[in-house]
C-alpha positions in Angstrom: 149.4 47.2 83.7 149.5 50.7 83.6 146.2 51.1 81.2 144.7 49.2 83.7 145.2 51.3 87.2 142.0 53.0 86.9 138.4 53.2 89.2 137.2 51.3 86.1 138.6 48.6 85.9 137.2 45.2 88.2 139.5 43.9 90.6 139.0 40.0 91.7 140.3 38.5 94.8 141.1 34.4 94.9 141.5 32.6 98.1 141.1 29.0 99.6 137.9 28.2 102.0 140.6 27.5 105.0 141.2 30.9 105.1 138.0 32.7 104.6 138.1 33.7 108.0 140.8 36.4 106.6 137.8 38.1 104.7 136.5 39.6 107.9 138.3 42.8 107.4 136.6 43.8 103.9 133.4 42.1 104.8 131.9 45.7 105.8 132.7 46.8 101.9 129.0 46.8 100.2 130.0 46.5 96.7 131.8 43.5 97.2 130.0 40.0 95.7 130.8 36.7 96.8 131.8 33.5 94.7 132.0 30.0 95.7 133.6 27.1 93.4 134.8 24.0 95.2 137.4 25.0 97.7 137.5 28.3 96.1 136.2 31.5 97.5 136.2 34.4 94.7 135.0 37.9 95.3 134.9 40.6 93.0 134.0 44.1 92.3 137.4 44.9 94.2 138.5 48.8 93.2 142.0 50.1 92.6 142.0 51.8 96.0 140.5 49.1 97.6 143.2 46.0 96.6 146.1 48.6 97.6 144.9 49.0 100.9 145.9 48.2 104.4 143.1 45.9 104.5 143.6 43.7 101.4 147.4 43.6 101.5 146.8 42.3 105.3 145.2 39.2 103.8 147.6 36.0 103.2 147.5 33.4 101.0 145.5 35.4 98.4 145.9 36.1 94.5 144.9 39.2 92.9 143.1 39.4 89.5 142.2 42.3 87.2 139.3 41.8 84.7 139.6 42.5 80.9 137.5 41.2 78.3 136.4 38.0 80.5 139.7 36.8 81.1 141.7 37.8 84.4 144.9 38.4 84.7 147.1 38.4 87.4 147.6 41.9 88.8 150.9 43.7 87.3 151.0 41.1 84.7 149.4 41.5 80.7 149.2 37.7 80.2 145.8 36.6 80.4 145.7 33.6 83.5 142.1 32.3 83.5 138.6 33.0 82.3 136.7 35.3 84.8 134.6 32.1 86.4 130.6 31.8 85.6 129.2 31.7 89.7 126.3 32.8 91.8 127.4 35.9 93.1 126.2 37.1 96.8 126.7 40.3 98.2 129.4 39.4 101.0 127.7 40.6 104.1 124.8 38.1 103.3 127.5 35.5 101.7 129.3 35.8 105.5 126.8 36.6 108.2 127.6 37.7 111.6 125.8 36.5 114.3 125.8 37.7 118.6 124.6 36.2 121.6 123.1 37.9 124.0 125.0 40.6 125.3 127.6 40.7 128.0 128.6 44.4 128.5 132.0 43.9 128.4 132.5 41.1 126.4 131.4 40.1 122.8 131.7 36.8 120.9 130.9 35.9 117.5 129.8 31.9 117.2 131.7 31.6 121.1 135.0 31.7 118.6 136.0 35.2 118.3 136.2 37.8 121.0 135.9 41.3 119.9 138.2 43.9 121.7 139.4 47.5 121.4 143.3 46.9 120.6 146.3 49.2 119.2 146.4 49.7 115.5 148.8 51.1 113.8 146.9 53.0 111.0 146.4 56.6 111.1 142.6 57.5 111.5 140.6 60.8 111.0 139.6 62.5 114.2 136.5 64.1 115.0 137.1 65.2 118.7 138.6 65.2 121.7 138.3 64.3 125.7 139.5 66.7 127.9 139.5 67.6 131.4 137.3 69.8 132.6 139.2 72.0 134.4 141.9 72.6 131.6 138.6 73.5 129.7 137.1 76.1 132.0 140.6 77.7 131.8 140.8 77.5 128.2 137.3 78.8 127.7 137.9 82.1 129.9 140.1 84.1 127.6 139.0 81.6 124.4 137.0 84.1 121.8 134.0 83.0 120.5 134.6 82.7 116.9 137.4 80.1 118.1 134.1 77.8 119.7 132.0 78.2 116.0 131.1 74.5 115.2 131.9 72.9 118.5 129.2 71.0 120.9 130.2 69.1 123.6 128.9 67.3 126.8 130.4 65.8 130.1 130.9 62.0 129.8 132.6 60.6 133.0 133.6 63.3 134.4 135.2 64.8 131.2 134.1 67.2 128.3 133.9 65.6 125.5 134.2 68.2 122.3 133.3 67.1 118.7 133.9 69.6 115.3 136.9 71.2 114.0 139.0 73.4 114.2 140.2 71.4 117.1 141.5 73.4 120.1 144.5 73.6 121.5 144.7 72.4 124.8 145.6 68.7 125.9 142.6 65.6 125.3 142.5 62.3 124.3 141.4 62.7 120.8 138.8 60.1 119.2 137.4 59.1 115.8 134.6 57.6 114.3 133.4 54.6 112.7 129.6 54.6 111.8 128.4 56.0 115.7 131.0 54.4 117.6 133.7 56.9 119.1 137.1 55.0 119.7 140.6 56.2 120.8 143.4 57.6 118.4 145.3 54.2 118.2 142.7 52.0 118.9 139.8 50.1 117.0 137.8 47.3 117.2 139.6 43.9 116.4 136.8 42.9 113.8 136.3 45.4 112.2 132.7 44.7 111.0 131.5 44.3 114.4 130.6 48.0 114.2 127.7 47.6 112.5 126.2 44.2 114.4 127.1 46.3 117.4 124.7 48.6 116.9 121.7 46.1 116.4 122.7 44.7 119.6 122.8 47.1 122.0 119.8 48.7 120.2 121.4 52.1 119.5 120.4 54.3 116.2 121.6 57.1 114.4 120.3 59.6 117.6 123.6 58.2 119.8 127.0 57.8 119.9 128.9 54.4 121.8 131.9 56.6 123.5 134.4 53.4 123.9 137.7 53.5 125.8 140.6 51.7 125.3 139.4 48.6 128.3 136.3 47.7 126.4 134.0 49.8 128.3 131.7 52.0 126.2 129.0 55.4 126.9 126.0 55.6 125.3 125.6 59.7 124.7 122.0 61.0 123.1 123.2 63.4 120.5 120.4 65.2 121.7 122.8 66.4 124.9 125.3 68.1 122.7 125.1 71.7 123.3 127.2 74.4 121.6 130.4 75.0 122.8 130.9 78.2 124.5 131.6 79.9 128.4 127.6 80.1 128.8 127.2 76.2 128.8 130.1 75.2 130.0 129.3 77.2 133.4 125.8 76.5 133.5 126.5 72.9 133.0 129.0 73.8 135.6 126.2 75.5 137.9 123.8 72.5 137.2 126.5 69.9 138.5 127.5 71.8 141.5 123.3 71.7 142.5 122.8 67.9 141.9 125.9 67.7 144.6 
């Protein structure tokens, strides 16, 4: 199997109808296509980094095939198993479509089966920025030098500052990471992961906002067009502005 753990070579996945609801977490993979034979659900186009990750290996009752010369063989194995099967192939966001009602703020259902929540989750995630206080930012910010604010914007969502860019700083926040323009806790994400995309439709958002979402479900629409650049000079006239509307 060796010759065989490259990005070239085409990874299939075999699993039983019953369980095709355990497809929801690669669903939001584009390159994957779709297969149906029977009771058999077949998708292909898998890569080597995608059937060794957290997502694949979280899926039961499934078989893993690599493709050589139009046979498949079972993955860590050299012994051809079957023949690569001859199906219409569908790209698998069209071959398993996800449909909302209307919206409820708070809540979100798929077919009135599946609610969709922010839980815990164990995998580590790349973040992108941070919620802090805005006091412990005002004293940060008054002996901070400037080169140590280059690449930074920010704005005040609930009473906080929310920061985005690296290098982060280092004072205590909530930090946050992104999938497409939703912002979620470290430790969190959505408990279908596709939703993230449907979301977006829904609530009519666009590549000009970010959904700030906490870890209750609650989310904050911010206009990327509010982020201004990180430094003393906006934080106290944001400060100054604030104090005049109260």
């Amino acid at each position: 199997m060796a010759n065989h753990v490259t990005n070239h070579v085409t990874y299939y996945l075999h699993i039983k109808s019953q369980f095709k609801i355990d497809l929801a977490g690669i669903r939001h993979w584009n390159n994957l296509k779709v297969g149906f034979e029977n009771d058999d659900i077949w998708v292909k186009d898998l890569d080597y980094v995608q059937i060794n990750s957290v997502d694949v290996k979280s899926i039961p009752y499934k078989t893993l095939y690599y493709e050589n010369d139009g046979k498949l063989f079972l993955v860590n194995s050299q012994l051809p198993h079957c023949n690569v099967p001859s199906l219409l192939w569908t790209p698998i966001n069209r071959a398993f479509p996800i449909t909302l009602p209307p919206l409820n703020h708070n809540l979100f259902q798929i077919n009135s089966t599946a609610k969709i929540e922010i839980i815990p989750s164990s995998l580590e995630q790349e973040s992108v920025g941070i919620l802090v206080d805005l006091l412990v930012l005002k004293q940060y910010l008054l002996t901070a030098p400037a080169i140590r604010l280059k690449n930074l914007s920010w704005c005040i969502v609930n009473q906080q500052a929310l920061i985005l860019g690296k290098p982060f700083l280092p004072i205590n926040g909530l930090s946050v990471w992104q999938t497409n323009n939703h912002l979620l806790p470290n430790g969190y994400t959505f408990n279908f992961k596709p939703i993230s995309y449907e979301l977006n439709r829904v609530l009519k958002t666009d590549a000009n906002c970010y959904l700030l979402w906490n870890s209750n479900g609650n989310y904050t629409i911010i206009e990327k067009e509010n982020l201004m650049p990180l430094s003393i000079s906006s934080f106290k006239q944001t400060e100054n502005n604030l104090l005049q509307k109260n």
